[in-house]
C-alpha positions as CSV (number, residue, x, y, z in Angstrom):
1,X,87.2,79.9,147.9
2,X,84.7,82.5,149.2
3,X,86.6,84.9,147.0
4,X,85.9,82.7,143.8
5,X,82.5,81.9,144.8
6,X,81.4,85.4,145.1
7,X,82.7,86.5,141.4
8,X,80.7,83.6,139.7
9,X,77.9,84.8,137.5
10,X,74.3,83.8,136.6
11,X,73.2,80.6,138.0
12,X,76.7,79.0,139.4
13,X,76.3,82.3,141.9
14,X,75.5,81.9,145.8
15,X,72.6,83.5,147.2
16,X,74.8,84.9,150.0
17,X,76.8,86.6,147.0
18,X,73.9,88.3,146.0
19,X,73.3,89.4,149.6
20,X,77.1,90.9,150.1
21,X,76.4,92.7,146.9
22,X,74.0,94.8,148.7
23,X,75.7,95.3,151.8
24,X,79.0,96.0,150.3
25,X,76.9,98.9,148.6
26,X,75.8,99.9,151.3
27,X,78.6,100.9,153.2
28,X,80.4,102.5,150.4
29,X,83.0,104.9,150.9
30,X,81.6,108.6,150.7
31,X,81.7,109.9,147.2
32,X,81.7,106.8,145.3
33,X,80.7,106.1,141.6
34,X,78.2,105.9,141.2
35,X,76.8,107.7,144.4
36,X,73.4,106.0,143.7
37,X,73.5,102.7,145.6
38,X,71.3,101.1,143.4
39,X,73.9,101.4,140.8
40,X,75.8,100.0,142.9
41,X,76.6,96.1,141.6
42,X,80.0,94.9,142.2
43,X,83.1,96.9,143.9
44,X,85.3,94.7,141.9
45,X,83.6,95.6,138.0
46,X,83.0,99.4,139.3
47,X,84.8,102.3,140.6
48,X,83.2,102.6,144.5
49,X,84.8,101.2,147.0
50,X,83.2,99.6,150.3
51,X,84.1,101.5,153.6
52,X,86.7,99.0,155.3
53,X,85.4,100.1,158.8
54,X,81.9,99.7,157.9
55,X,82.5,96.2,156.2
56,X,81.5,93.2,158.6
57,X,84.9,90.6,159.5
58,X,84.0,88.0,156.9
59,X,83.7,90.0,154.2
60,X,86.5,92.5,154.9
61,X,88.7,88.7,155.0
62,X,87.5,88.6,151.5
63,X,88.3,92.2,150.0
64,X,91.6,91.8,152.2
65,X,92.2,88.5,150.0
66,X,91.4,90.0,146.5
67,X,93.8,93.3,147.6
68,X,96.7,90.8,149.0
69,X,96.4,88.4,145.8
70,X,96.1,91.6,143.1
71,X,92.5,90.8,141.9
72,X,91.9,92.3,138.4
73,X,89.8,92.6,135.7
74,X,93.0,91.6,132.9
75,X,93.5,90.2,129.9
76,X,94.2,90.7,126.3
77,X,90.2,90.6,124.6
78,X,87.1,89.0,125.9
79,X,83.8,88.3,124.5
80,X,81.1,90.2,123.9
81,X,78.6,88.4,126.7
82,X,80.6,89.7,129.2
83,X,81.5,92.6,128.0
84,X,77.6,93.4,128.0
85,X,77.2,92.0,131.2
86,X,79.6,94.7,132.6
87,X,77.7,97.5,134.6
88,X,77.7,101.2,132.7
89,X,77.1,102.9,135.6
90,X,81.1,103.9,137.3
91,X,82.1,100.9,135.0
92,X,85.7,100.5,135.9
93,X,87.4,100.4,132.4
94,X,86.3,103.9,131.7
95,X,88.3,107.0,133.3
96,X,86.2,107.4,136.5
97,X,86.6,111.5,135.9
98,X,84.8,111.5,133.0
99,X,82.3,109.0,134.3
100,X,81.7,111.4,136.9
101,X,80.6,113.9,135.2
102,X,79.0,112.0,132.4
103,X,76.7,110.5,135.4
104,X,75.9,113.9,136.8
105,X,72.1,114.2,137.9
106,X,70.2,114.8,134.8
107,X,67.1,114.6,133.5
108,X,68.5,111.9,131.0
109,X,70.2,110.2,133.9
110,X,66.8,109.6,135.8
111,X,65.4,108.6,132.3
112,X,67.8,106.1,131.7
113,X,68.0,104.3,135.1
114,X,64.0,104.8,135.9
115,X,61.8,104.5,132.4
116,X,64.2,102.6,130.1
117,X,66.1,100.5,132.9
118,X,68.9,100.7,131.1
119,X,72.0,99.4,133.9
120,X,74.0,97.4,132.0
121,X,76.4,98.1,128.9
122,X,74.3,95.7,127.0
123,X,71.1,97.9,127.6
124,X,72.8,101.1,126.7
125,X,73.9,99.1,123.4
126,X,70.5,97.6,122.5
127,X,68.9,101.3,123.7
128,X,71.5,103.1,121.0
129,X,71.1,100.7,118.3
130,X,71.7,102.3,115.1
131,X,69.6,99.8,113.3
132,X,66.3,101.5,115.5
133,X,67.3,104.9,114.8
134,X,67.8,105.3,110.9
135,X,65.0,107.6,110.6
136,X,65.4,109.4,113.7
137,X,66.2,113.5,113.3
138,X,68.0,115.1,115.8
139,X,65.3,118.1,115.7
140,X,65.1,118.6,119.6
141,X,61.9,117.0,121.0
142,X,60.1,116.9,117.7
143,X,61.2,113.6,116.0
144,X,58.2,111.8,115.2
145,X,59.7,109.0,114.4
146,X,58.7,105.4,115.1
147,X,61.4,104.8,117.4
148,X,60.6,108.0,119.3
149,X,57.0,107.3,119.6
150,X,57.3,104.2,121.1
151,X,59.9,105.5,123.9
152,X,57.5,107.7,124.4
153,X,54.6,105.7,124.7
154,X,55.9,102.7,126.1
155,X,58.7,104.1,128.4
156,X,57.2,107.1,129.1
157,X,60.1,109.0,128.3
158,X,59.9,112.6,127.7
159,X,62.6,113.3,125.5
160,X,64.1,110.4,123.8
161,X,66.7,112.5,122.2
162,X,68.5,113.4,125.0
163,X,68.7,110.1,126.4
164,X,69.7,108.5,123.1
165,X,73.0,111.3,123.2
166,X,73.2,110.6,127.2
167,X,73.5,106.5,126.9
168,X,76.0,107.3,123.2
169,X,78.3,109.9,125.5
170,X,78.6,107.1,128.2
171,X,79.1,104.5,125.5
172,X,82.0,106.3,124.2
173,X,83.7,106.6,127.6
174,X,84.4,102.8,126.8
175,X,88.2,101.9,126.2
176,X,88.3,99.5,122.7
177,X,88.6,96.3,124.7
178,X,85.6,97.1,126.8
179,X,83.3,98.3,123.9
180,X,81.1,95.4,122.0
181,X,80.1,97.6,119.0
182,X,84.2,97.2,117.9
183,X,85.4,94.3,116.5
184,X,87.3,92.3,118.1
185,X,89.4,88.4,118.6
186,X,86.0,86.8,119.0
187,X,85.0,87.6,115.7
188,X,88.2,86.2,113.7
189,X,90.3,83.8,115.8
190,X,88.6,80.8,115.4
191,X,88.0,81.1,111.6
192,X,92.0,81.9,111.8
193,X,92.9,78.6,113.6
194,X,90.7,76.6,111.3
195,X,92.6,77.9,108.2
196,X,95.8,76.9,110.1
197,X,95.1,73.7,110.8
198,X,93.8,72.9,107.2
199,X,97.1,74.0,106.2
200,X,99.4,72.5,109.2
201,X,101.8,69.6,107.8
202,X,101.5,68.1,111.3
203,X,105.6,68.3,111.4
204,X,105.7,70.8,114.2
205,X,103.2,72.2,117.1
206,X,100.6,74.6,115.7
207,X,100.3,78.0,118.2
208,X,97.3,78.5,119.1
209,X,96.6,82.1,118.5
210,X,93.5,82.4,120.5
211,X,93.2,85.1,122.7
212,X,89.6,85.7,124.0
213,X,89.3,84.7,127.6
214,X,87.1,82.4,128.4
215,X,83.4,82.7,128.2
216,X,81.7,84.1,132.0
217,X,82.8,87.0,134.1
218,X,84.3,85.1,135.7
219,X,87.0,84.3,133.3
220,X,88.0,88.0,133.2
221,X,89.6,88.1,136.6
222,X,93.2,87.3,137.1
223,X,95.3,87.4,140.5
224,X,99.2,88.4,141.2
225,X,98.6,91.3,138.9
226,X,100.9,94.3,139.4
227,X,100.1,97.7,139.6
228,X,100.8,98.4,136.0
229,X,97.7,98.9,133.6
230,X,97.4,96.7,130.6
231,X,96.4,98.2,127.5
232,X,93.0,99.2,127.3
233,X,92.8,99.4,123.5
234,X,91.5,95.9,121.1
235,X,94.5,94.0,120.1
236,X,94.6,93.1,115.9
237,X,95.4,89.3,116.0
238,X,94.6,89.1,112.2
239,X,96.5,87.2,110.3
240,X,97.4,88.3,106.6
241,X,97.3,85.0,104.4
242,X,100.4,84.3,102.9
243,X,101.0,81.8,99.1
244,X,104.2,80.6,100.5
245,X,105.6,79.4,103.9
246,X,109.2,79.6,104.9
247,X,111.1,76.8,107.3
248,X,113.1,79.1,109.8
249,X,115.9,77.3,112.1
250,X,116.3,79.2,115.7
251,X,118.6,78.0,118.4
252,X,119.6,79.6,121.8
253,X,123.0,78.8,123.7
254,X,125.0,79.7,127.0
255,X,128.4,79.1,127.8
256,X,128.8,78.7,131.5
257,X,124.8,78.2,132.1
258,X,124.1,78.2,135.7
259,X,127.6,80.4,136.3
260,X,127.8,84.2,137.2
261,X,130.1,84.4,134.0
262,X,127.7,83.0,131.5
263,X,127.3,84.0,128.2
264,X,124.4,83.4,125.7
265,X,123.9,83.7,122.6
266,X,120.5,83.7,119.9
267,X,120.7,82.7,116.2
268,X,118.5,82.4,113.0
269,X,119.0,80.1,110.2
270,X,116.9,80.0,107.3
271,X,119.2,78.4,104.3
272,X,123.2,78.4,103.1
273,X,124.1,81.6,102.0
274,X,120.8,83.6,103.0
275,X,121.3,87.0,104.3
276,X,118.6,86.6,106.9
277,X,120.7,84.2,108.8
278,X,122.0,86.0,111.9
279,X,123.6,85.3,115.3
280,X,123.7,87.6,117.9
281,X,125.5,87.9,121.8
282,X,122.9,88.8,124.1
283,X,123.4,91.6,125.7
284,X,124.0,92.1,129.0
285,X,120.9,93.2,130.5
286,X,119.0,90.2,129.9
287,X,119.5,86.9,131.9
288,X,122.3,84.8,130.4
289,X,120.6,81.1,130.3
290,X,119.9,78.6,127.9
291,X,116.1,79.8,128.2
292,X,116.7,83.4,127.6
293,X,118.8,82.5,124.6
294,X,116.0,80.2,123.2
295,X,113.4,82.8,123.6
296,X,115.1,85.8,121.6
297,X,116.1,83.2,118.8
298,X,112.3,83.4,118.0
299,X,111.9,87.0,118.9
300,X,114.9,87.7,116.6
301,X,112.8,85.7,114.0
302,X,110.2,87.4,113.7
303,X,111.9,90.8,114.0
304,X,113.8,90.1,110.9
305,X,111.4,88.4,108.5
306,X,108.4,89.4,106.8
């Protein structure tokens, strides 16, 4: 429950969490990212890790919990809002290597973090806008451009340039997923559904093909994760429209279910006489149950049929 509490976002958060963010950054593990601990926002969304020594009982039982439970940041796209909400600084989607040496002490580091306040990946975005920079020239310090001149003037930055290249080079350390300038789910999946469900006959169950999670940070978090990575790249859940749809029969079966020598089976059955229709043994190496058998029927589907 403390564990949940402390990963809410914007108003549903605790004081207290706000509290153990600080503390937590305080007694980071030597060499973190990012070393600056007021970059410092959440262990769980960055690449630093708290000292477990230094980390009082109550809130060691916490990170003990998350480790134990396989806390993650998973899932196959979310949107945008959280995505911006993410801290750039040692954000922990990007390769924390190149993060490193992307946040080396700079002159455009200081910039960024001090006069333009840029911290999270939404600020970097908005900062980077190509809509602000169309008649921006890359001439060194000597742009006199309106968007120039007003970093300049109003956040007394001394070469807006090399903070505009500085923010774009820690933007592109983003992995697809993580990046809101891509496209993504968000932008197609309910527009998707909707044609679907114009077009559903209301004889079977529609799938819903959504895959955006949820809405908060929050939402991105998952527990009993393994130690294997998820992709880090934007899936493509586009779907190409189709004139005609095609009735497609799939079964499963298992001889024996329940028994050590059970045997399964998967078939596809579109019409008398079509060459598509198939029936296959499963093999082996897969579980021999009624389930199993069901499931590759559909996967055997949609291998076979365009």
């Amino acid at each position: 429950m403390w564990l949940r509490s402390y990963l809410m976002s914007g108003q549903q958060r605790p004081i207290w969490a706000f509290v153990l963010d600080d503390l937590l950054a305080t007694v980071a593990v030597k060499r973190s990212c990012p070393s600056d601990k007021r970059l410092r926002q959440n262990t769980f969304t960055q690449h630093w890790k708290p000292s477990r020594n230094a980390t009082p009982g109550s809130a060691k039982g916490m990170l003990e919990t998350a480790a134990k439970y396989g806390l993650k940041q998973e899932g196959l796209a979310f949107p945008r809002n959280v995505m911006r909400q993410q801290i750039m600084w040692g954000h922990a989607q990007t390769a924390e290597a190149s993060m490193r040496r992307a946040m080396r002490t700079s002159a455009a580091v200081r910039c960024l973090t001090k006069n333009h306040q840029a911290y999270t990946v939404g600020d970097f975005e908005a900062f980077t806008d190509p809509l602000k920079w169309t008649r921006h020239v890359s001439a060194g310090n000597k742009c006199a451009c309106s968007t120039c001149e007003d970093q300049i003037v109003s956040k007394q930055c001394a070469h807006p340039e090399k903070c505009r290249a500085k923010a774009l080079e820690m933007l592109s350390l983003l992995p697809t997923k993580w990046d809101p300038r891509e496209s993504h789910p968000e932008d197609y999946e309910d527009v998707v559904m909707t044609n679907a469900e114009i077009r559903h006959d209301h004889e079977g169950t529609l799938f819903d093909r959504k895959v955006t999670a949820g809405s908060t940070m929050a939402d991105t978090f998952r527990i009993f994760t393994d130690d294997e990575r998820l992709s880090a790249e934007r899936p493509d859940m586009r779907v190409e429209e189709q004139a005609t749809s095609l009735t497609v029969g799939t079964d499963g079966s298992c001889a024996k279910n329940g028994e050590k020598e059970a045997r399964a089976g998967a078939g596809v059955y579109i019409g008398e006489g079509d060459e598509r229709n198939v029936a296959i043994r499963l093999p082996r190496s897969l579980k021999q149950s009624n389930q199993t058998a069901e499931i590759a029927a559909i996967g055997l589907a949609a291998q076979n049929i365009d």
